[in-house]
N, C-alpha and C positions, 0 to 999 in steps of 0.2 A: 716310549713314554713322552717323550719331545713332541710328538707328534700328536699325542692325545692334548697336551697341555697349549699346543699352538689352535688345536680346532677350539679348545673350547675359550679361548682370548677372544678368538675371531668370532665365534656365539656370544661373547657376552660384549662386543663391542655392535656388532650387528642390531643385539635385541638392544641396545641403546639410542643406535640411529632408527633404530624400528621406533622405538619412547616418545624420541623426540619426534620425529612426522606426525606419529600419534596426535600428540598433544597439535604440535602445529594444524594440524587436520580439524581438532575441535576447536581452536581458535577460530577456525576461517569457516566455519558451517555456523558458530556462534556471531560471528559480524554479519555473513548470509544471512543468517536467520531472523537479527534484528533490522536487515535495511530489506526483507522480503514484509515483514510485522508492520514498518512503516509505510511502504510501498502500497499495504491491505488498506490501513487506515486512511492514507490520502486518497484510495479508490473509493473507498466508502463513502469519503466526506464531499468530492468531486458528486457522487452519482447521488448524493444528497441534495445536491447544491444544481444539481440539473436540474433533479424532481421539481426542487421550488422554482426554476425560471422557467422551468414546464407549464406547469401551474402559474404561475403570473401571467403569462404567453396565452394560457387557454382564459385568463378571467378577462383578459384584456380581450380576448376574440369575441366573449358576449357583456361586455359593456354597450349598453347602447353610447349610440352616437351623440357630443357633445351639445351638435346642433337641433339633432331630435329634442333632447331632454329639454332643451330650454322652447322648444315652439310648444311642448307637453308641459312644459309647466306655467306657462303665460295661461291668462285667463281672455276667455273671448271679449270681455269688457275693455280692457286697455288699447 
């Protein structure tokens, strides 16, 4: 009878340290999970922030030349 009454201590102390990991286990997938969320969005906003200095890069590659534009815009009379 001792004997039944010491396993089941030992079970109900067990599934408490079992609770508590539990809980600890969703704490730390709950902090994961919101610095993996931020981690997404700074990637976003990075590959955002490329795209337009992509795009600046490529408008600036067909800007005509400063020099061109002003002998094209002078008139033969001057």
């Amino acid at each position: 009878m001792q004997c039944m009454e010491a396993d089941r201590l030992k079970q109900r102390v067990q599934i408490q340290r079992m609770s508590q990991e539990n809980a600890w286990l969703r704490d730390e997938l709950a902090i994961v999970n919101k610095r993996l969320q931020l981690s997404e969005q700074r990637c976003a906003a990075l590959d955002e922030e490329k795209s337009h200095l992509q795009f600046l890069s490529d408008l600036k590659t067909y800007e005509p030349d400063p020099a061109e534009v002003w002998w094209c815009g002078k008139s033969q009379d001057m």
